[in-house]
C-alpha positions in Angstrom: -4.3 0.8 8.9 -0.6 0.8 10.0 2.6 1.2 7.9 5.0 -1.7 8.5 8.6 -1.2 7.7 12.0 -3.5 8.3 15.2 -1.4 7.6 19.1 -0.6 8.6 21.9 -3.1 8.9 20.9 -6.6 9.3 17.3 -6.2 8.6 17.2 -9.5 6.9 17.6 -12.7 8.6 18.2 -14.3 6.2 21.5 -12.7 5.2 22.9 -12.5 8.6 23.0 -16.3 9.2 26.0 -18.3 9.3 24.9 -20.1 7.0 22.8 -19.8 3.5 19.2 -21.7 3.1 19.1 -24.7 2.5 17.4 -25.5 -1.0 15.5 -28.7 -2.3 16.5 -28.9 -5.3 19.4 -27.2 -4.9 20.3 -24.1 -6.8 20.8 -24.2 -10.4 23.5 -24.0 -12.3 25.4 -20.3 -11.5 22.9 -19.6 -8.8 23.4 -19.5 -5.2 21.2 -20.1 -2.1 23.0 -17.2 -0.4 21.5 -14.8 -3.6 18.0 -15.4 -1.1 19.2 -12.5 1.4 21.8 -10.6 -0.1 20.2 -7.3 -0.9 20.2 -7.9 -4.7 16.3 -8.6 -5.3 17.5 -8.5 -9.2 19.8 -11.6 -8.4 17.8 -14.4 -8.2 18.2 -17.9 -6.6 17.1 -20.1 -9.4 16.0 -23.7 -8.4 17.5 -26.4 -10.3 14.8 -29.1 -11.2 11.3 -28.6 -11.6 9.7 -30.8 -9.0 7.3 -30.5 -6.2 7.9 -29.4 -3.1 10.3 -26.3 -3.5 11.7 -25.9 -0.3 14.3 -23.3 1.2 15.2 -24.0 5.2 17.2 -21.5 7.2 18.8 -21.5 11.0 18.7 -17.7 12.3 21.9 -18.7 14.1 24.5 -15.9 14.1 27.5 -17.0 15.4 30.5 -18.8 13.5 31.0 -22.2 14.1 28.1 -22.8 16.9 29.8 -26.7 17.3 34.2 -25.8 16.8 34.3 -28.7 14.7 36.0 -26.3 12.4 39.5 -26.2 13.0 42.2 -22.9 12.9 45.7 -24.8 14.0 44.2 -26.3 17.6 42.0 -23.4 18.3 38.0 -23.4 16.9 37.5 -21.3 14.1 36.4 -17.6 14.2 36.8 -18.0 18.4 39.7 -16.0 19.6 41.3 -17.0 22.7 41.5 -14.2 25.2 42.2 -16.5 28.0 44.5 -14.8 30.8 47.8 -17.5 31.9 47.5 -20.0 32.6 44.1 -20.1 31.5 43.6 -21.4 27.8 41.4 -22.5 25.6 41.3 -24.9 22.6 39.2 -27.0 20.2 39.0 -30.4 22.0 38.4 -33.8 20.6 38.3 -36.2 23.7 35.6 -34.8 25.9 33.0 -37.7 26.3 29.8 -37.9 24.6 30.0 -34.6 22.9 26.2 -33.1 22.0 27.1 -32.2 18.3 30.0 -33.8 16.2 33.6 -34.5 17.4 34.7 -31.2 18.8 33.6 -28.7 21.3 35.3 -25.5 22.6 37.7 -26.3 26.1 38.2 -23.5 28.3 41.0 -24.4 31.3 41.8 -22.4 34.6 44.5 -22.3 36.6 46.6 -20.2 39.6 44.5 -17.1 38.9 44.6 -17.1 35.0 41.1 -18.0 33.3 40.2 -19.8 30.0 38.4 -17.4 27.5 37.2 -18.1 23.6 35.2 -15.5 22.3 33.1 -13.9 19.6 31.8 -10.9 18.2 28.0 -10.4 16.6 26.7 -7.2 15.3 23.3 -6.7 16.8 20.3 -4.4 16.2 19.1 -1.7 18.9 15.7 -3.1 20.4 16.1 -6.1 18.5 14.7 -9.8 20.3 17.1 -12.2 20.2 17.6 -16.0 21.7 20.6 -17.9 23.3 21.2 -21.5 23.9 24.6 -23.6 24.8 25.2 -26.9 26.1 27.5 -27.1 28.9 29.6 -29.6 30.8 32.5 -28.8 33.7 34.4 -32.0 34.7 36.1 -29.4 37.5 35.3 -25.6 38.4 32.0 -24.0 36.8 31.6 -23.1 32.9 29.8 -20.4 32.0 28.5 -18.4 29.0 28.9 -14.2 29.4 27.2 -11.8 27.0 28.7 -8.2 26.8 27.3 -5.0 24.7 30.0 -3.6 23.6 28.4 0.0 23.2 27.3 -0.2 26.8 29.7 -2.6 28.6 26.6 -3.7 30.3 26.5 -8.0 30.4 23.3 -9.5 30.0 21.8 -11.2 33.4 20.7 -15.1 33.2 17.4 -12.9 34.0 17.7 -11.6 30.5 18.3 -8.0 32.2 21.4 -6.0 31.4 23.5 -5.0 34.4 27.2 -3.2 34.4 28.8 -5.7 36.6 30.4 -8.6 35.1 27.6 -11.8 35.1 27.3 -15.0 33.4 23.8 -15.5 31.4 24.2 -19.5 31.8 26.7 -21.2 34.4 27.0 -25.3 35.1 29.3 -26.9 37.5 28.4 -30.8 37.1 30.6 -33.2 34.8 27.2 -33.9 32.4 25.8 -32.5 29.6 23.1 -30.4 29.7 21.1 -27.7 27.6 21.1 -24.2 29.0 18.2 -21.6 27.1 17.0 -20.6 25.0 16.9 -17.7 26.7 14.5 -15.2 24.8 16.2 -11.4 25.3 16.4 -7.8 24.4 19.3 -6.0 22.9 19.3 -2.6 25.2 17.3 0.4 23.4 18.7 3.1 20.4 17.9 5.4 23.7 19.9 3.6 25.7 22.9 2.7 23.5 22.4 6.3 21.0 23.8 4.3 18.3 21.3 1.6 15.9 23.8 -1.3 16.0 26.3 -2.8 18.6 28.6 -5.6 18.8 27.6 -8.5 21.1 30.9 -9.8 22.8 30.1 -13.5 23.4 32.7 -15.6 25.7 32.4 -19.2 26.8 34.8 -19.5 30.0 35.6 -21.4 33.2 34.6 -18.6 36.1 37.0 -20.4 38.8 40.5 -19.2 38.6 42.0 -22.5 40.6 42.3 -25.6 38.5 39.5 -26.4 36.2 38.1 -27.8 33.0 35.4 -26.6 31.1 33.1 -27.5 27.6 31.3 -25.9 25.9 29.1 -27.0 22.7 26.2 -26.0 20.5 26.5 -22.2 21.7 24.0 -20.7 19.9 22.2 -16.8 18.9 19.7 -16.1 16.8 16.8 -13.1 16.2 12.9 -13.9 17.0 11.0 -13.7 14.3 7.4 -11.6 13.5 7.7 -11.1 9.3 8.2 -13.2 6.1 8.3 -11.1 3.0 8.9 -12.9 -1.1 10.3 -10.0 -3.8 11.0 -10.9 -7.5 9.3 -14.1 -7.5 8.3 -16.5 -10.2 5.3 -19.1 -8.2 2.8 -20.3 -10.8 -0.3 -19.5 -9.6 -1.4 -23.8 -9.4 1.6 -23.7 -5.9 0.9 -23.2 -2.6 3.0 -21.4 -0.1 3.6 -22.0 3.5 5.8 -20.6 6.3 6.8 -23.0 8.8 9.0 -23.2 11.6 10.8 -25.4 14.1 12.7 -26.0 17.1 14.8 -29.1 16.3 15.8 -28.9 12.4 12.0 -30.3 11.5 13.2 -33.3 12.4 10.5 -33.5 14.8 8.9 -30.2 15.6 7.2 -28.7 12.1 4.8 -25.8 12.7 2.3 -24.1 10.3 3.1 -20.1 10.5 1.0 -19.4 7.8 -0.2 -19.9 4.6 0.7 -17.2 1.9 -1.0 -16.4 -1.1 2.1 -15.7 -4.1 1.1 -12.2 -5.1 3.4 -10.5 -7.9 6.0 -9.0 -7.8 6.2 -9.6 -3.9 4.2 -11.0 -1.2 4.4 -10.9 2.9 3.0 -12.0 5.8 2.9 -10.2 9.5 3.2 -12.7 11.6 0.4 -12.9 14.8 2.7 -13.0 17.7 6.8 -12.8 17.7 8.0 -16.1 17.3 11.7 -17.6 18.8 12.1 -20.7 16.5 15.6 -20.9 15.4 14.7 -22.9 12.1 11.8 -21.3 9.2 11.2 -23.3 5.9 9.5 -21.8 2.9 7.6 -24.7 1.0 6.2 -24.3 -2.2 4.0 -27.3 -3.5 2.0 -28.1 -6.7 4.3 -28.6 -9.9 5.3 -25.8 -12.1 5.5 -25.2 -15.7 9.2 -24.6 -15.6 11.7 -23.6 -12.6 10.9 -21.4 -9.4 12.8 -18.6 -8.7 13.5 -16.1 -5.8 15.3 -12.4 -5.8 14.9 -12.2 -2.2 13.3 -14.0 1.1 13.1 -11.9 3.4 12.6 -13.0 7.4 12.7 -10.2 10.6 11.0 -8.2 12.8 9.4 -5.6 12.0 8.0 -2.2 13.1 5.2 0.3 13.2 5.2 4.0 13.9 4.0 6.6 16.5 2.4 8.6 13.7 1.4 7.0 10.7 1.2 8.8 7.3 -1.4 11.1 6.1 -4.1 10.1 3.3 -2.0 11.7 0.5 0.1 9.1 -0.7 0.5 7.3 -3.9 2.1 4.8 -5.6 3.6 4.9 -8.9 4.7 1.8 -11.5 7.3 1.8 -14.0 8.6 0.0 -16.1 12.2 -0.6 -17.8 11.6 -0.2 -21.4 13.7 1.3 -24.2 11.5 3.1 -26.9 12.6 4.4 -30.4 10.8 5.0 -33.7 12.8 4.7 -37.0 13.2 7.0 -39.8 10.1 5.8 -41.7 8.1 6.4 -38.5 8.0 2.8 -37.1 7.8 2.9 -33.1 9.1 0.2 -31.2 9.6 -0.5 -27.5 11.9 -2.9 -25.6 10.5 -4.3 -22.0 13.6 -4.9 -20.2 12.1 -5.9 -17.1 9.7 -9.1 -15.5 7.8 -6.9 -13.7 7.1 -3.3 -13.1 8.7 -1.8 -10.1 6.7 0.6 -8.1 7.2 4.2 -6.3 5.1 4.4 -3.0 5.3 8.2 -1.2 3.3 9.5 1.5 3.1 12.2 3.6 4.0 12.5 7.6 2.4 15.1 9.6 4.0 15.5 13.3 1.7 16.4 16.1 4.6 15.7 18.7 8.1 15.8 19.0 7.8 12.3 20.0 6.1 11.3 17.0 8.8 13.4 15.0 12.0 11.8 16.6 10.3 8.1 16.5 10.1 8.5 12.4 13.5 10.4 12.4 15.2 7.9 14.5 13.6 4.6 13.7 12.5 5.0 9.9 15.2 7.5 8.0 18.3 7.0 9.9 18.0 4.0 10.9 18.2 3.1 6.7 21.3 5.7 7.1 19.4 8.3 4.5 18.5 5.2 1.9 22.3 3.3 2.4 20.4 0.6 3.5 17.6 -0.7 2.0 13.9 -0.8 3.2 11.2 -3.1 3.2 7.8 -1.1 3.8 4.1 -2.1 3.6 2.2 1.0 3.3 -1.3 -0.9 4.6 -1.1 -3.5 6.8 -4.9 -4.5 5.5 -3.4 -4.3 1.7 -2.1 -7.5 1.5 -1.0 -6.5 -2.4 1.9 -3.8 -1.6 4.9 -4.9 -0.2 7.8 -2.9 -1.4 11.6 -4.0 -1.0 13.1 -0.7 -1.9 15.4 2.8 -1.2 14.6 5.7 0.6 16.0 9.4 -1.1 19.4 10.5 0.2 17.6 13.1 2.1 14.4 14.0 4.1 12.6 17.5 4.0 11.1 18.5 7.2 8.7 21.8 7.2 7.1 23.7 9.8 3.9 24.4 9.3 0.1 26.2 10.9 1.9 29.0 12.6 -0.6 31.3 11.2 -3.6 29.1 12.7 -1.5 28.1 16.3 -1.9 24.4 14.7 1.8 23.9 14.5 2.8 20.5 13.2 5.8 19.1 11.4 5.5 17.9 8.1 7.7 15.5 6.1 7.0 14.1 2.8 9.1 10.3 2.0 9.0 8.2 -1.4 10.6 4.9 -1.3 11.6 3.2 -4.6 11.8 0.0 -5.5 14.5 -2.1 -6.3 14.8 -4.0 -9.7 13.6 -7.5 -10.1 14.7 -10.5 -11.9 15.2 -10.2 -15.7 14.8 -14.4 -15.9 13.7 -16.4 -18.6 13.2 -20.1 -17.5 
């Protein structure tokens, strides 16, 4: 048995993409894709036909406008230029054969000054991410840097993290090619104190004489080791399978795993950390009436040094509103779809490393409950997954000084969040 638990900012894949799943059918009328990983498991995406397969397809990929083909007067949009003059750097339509689109990001040197557009990523402590571009230089040498801003450290084309100004990818020939992925860790809550940072991503030209630069398809996105499905409606006749790919499934279309549609939520820990950029969730078999999804969750998640004692519980509610009328007639309202649930277990310490791995990595990294937390109590319980909140606060006691057993104890509930109220 192990506890599994995803939680803090940016937990979700899903809702730190650039961009929102892709649905077939599409959403439904006053329903959005983006509903999928917004934190809101009682907003649901609705599908809008009821057809056979259901399918939702998301790229991981984190930074704005990975191709500039969208364009802020010249520049590429959501790329500041931070070039030093001479240097520059624009969104630029003529470079030949251009790997995606019409556009790609130009970065120009010259007499000392060097071309800089660049972007900024929040990032999770620990976390395993994966970087790709495609670079050409028609004159000098084009590179990709990586920077943690917490740090200052850059990240080696070693995927190591040194203090010294590096490039993780570099070309110097006037052809395409594909640099990465390049599989790599963000440097360690130890390291950085802190459970987010801000990546500082900069495409450049490294020679400070004359030279030309492009830069395309520049790419980062989070591996992947957990799917997770909260506030569901999947008929029980539909099948469920993870998949992912390299290439968009237009070629490469992997079986992850296949998932068996528990209520109110279901999940899946994957065998091994996977670093596809692409994950579809297909749903086949024909339903009664439309699908629907309060949350899809995709990440990585984590175990602890010390997990929780054999006195836990969970508790279900449900939303009802219950009167009786003068005459004595009793009535009750179900406001809810399904029940939520209340899940609270006990932590006994034997080390302070135990102690500061829950207090660091569990309760604040959720920032005392501000963010929410997806926990599975059992990892051999396939029927609890719990999308929820942890309390404001954590009690921790001190306790067997009478015996010389001395442990620290620390007792944690986590409650779920509402569901769907949907009638379809």
């Amino acid at each position: 048995m192990a506890l599994l638990f995803l939680t803090g900012k940016n937990f979700n894949s899903v809702g730190r993409a650039e961009v929102a799943p892709t649905a077939s059918p599409t959403a439904g009328s006053g329903t959005l894709s983006s509903y999928l990983g917004d934190g809101f498991v009682s907003r649901p995406m609705i599908f809008g036909a009821v057809t056979s397969p259901n399918r939702l397809t998301q790229s991981l990929n984190m930074l704005v406008n990975p191709s500039f083909e969208t364009n802020a007067s010249g520049d590429p949009a959501n790329w500041s230029d931070v070039s030093t003059a001479p240097g520059s750097m624009d969104r630029f339509t003529s470079a030949p054969s251009p790997p995606d689109g019409s556009a790609v990001m130009r970065v120009q040197s010259g007499a000392g000054g060097v071309g800089r557009g660049q972007q900024r990523i929040v990032v999770r402590a620990g976390e395993r991410l994966n970087i790709t571009a495609r670079l050409r230089a028609p004159a000098g040498t084009v590179g990709i840097q990586v920077q943690n801003a917490e740090t200052g450290n850059y990240l080696t084309s070693g995927a190591a993290w040194q203090a010294s100004a590096t490039s993780v990818f570099t070309r110097n020939a006037d052809s395409w090619a594909t640099s990465g992925p390049l599989a790599f860790t963000v440097e360690s809550l130890a390291t950085m104190r802190t459970h987010t940072t801000e990546l500082i991503v900069t495409g450049l030209n490294t020679t400070t004489s004359s030279a030309t630069g492009y830069i395309d398809l520049l790419k980062i996105w989070p591996s992947t080791s957990w799917v997770s499905v909260h506030g569901h409606r999947i008929r029980a006749n539909q099948t469920v399978e993870l998949r992912r790919s390299t290439d968009n499934f237009s070629g490469s279309n992997v079986l992850e795993a296949t998932l068996t549609a528990r209520r109110p939520s279901f999940y899946a820990a994957l065998g091994s950390i996977r670093d596809d950029e692409y994950w579809r969730l297909e749903i086949t078999g024909t339903p009664d009436s439309v699908v629907y999804i309060g949350e899809w969750v995709l990440g990585q998640y984590k175990t602890l040094a010390k997990n929780q004692k054999w006195e836990e519980y969970l508790e279900t509610l449900r939303a009802q509103i219950r009167d009786e009328s003068p005459v004595g007639v009793s009535r009750v309202y179900d406001l809810a779809t399904d029940s939520v649930r209340k899940w609270g277990g006990q932590f006994r310490f034997e080390s302070a490393t135990q102690r500061d791995d829950f207090r660091d990595n569990f309760y604040a990294a959720s920032h005392h409950g501000f963010y929410p937390t997806v926990i599975a109590p059992d990892s051999s319980d396939p029927e609890v997954c719990i999308y929820g909140t942890l309390g404001m606060a954590w009690r921790q006691d001190r306790v067997g000084a009478a015996t010389g057993l001395v442990a620290d104890v620390a007792d944690v509930e986590v409650m779920e969040r509402a569901f769907p109220t949907v009638t379809v």
